[in-house]
C-alpha positions as MATLAB code, in Angstrom:
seq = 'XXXXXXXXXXXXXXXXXXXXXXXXXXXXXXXXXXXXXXXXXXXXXXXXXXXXXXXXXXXXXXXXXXXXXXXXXXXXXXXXXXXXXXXXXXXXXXXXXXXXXXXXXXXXXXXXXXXXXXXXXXXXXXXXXXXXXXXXXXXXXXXXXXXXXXXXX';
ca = [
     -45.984   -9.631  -46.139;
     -48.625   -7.983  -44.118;
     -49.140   -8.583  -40.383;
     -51.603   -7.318  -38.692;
     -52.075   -7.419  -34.838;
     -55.619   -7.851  -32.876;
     -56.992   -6.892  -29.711;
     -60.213   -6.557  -27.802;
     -60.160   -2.399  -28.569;
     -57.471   -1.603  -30.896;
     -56.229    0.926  -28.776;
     -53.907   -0.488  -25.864;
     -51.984   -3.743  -27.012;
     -52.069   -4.076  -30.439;
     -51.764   -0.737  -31.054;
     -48.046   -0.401  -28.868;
     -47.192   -3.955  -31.121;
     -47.928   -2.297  -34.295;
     -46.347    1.114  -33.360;
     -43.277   -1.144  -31.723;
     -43.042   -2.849  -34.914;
     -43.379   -0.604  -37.380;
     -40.521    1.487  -35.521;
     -37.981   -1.479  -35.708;
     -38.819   -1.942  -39.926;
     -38.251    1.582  -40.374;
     -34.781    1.835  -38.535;
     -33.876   -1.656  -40.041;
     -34.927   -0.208  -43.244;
     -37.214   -3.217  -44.120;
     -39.394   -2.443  -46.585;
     -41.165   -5.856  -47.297;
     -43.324   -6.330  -44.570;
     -46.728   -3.839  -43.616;
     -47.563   -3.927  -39.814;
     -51.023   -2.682  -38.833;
     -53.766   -3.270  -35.818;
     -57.250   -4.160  -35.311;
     -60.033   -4.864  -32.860;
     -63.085   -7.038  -32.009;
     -64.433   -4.128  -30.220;
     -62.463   -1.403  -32.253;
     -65.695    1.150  -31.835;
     -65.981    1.004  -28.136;
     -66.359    3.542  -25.681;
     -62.524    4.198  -24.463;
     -63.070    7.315  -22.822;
     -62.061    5.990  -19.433;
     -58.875    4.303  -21.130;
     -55.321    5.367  -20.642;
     -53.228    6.756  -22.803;
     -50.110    6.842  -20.780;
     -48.933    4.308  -23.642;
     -48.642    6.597  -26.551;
     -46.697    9.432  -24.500;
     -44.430    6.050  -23.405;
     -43.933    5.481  -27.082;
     -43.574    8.892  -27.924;
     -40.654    9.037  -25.378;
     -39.235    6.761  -26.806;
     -38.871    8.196  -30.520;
     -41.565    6.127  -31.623;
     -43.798    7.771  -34.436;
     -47.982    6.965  -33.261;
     -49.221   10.269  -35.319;
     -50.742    8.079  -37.691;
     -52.736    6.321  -34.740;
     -56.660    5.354  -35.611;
     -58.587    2.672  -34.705;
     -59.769   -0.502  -37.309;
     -62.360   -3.246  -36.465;
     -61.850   -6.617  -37.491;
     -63.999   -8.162  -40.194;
     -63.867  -10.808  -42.900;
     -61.688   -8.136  -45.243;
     -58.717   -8.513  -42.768;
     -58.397  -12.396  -44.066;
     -57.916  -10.911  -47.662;
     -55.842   -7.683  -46.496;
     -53.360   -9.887  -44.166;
     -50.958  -12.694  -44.403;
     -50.678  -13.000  -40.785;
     -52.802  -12.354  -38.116;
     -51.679  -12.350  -34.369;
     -54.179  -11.696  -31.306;
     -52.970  -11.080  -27.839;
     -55.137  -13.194  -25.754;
     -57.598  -16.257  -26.398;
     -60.187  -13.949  -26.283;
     -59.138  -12.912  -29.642;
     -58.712  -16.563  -30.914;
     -61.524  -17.795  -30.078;
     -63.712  -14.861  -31.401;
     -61.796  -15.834  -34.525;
     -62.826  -19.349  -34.584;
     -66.437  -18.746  -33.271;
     -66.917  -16.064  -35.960;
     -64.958  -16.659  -38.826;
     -63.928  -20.411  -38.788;
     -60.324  -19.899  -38.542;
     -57.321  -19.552  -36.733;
     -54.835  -16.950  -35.816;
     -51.718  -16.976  -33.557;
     -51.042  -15.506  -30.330;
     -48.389  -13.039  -30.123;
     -46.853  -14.785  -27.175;
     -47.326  -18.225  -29.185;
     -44.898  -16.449  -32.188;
     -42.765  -14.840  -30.077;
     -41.567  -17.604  -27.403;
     -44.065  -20.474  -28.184;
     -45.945  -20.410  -25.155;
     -49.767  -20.265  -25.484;
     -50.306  -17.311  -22.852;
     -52.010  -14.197  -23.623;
     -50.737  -10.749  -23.645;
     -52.904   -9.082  -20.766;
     -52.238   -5.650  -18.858;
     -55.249   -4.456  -16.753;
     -57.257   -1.941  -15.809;
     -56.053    1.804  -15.454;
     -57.539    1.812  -12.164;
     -55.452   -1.144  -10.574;
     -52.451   -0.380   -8.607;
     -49.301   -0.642  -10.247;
     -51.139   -0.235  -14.123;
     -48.437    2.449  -15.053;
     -45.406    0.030  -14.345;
     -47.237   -2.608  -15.834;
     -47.936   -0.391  -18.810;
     -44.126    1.125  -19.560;
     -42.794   -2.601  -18.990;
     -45.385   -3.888  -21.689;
     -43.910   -1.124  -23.956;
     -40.266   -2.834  -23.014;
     -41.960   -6.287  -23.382;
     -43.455   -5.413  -27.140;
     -40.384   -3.186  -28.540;
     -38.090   -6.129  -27.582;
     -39.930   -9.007  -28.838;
     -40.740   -7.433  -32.388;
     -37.536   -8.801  -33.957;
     -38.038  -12.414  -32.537;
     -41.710  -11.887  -34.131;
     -40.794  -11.294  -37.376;
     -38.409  -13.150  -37.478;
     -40.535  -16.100  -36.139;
     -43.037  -15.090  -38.926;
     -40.912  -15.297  -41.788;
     -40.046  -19.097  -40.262;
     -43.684  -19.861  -40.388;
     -44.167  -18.462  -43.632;
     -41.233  -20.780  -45.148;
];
């Protein structure tokens, strides 16, 4: 099965849920499922962006050498079983572009229908908010595939 996880950029939250993910499958030693990220916006200007998360990650043991950025397009229908965007943003670019439907991660993870959101750099608090969406992500990625392989029964 291949997931693959969508944000506005591809560099903040989808990025941490595919790095996240593809940490816990390689220390469970699951081998049948690929995890990667996309964006709508995956060529925007992020030079004003922090990247506080991949030291966080790195901390952490997690691998992001093989970090690059992917925009979304028509070929990610054919390359992915299972698409999951963080925020109705996503979605609805989905459905306004492409005529179909994706899940949101917090919709797979704890069936609520809330997006996955963490601000601007510049607002107080971002770095907290940042680490404990690191926290949030690592621990939800066994719920979330788990969850998937549910759906895809």
């Amino acid at each position: 099965m291949n997931i693959l996880f969508l944000c506005t950029d591809n560099y903040t939250r989808s990025v941490i849920a595919e790095f996240c993910a593809n940490n816990y499958l390689k220390t469970n030693h699951i081998t049948d499922i690929t995890v990667a990220s996309a964006g709508i916006r995956a060529s925007s200007d992020i030079s004003s962006y922090s990247d506080l998360h991949f030291q966080v990650m790195r901390d952490m043991d997690i691998d992001v050498s093989q970090f690059k950025r992917t925009q979304f397009g028509e070929k990610s229908f054919e390359d992915y079983d299972f698409i999951i965007g963080m925020s109705e943003l996503h979605r609805d670019f989905v459905r306004k572009e492409y005529n179909r439907d994706i899940y949101l991660f917090n919709e797979v993870y704890k069936s609520q229908n809330t997006p996955v959101n963490i601000g601007a750099p510049d607002e107080e608090g971002f770095d907290e908010k940042m680490m404990e969406l690191i926290q949030i992500f690592n621990n939800a990625i066994p719920v979330v595939i788990k969850n998937i392989k549910d759906y895809q029964n």
